[in-house]
C-alpha positions in Angstrom: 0.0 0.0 0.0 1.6 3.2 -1.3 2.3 5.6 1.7 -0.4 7.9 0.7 -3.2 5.4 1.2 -5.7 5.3 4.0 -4.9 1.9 6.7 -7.7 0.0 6.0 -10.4 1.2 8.5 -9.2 4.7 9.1 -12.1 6.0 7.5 -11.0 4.7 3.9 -14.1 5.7 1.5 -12.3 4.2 -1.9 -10.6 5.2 -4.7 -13.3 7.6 -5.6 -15.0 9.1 -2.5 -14.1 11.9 -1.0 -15.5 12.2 2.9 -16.7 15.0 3.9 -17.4 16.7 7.4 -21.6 16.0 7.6 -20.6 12.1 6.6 -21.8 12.2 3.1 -19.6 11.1 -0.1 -19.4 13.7 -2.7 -18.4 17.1 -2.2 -19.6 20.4 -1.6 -16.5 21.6 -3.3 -14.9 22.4 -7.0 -11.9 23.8 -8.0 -12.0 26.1 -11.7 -10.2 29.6 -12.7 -12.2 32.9 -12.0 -11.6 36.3 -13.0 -9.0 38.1 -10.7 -12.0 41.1 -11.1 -14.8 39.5 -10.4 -13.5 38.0 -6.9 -14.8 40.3 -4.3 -12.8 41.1 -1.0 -14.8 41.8 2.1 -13.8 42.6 5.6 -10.8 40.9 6.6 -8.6 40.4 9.9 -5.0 41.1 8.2 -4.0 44.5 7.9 -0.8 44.3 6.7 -0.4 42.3 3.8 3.4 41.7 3.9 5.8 41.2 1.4 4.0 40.8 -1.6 6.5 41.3 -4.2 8.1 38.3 -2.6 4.9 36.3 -2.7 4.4 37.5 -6.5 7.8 35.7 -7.4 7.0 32.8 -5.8 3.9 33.0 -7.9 5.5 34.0 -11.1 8.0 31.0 -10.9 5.9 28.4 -9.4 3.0 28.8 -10.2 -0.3 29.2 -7.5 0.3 26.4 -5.5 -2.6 26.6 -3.2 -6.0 28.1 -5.1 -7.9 30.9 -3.5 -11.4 29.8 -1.5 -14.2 31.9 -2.7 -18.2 31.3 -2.3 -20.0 30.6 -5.3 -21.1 34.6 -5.4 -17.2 35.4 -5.8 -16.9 36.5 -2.1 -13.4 35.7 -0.9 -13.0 33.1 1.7 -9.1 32.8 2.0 -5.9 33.9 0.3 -6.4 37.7 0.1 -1.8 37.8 -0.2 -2.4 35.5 -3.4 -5.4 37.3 -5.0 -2.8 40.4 -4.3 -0.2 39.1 -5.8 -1.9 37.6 -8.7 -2.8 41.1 -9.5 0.8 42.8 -9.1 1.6 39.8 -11.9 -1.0 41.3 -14.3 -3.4 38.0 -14.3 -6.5 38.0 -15.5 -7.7 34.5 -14.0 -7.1 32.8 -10.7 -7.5 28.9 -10.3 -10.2 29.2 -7.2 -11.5 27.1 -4.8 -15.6 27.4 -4.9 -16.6 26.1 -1.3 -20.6 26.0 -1.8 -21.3 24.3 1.9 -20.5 26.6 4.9 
C-alpha cells in the first residue's frame, strides 16, 4: 500500500469518495479559474499584507500552488496575499476554490 493510502479502516471511503465533514460522499466543493476582477474582497482580519513582491515571485515561478477559496457569489473566503499578488503579476484568471457548503 503506497504511503499515501488510507490503513484499512481509518475512515477509507475508496478510490473515488471523497468524505466529507456531515458524513456524506461527494463534495460540496470544485476547484476552476475565475476572473481576478470578479473576486470580491470583504472585511478581513490582516492589515498588513506583507511582502507581496516576494509572494508574486513565488507565484510567477511556481505557479499558485494553493488556489484561493471563494463562495459561489465570488466572495473571498481565504488567500487575500495570493489574490494580491496575482494582481501585481497582471493575471487576468485565478485557479479558485468554490466552497458551496458553509
Amino acid at each position: 500500500m503506497p504511503p499515501h493510502a488510507p490503513k484499512p479502516g481509518a475512515g477509507d471511503t475508496g478510490p473515488r469518495g471523497v468524505r466529507i465533514a456531515d458524513g456524506e460522499y461527494g463534495s460540496p466543493i470544485t476547484s476552476q479559474c475565475m476572473p481576478v476582477d470578479k473576486i470580491r474582497v470583504g472585511k478581513r482580519h490582516r492589515k498588513d499584507m506583507g511582502n507581496l513582491d516576494a509572494l508574486a515571485a513565488s507565484m510567477d515561478a511556481l505557479g499558485l500552488l494553493h488556489p484561493v477559496v471563494v463562495a459561489p457569489d465570488g466572495l473571498l473566503l481565504s488567500g487575500e496575499r495570493r489574490v494580491a499578488a496575482a494582481k501585481l503579476l497582471g493575471w487576468k484568471t485565478i485557479p479558485v476554490t468554490i466552497r458551496s457548503r458553509l
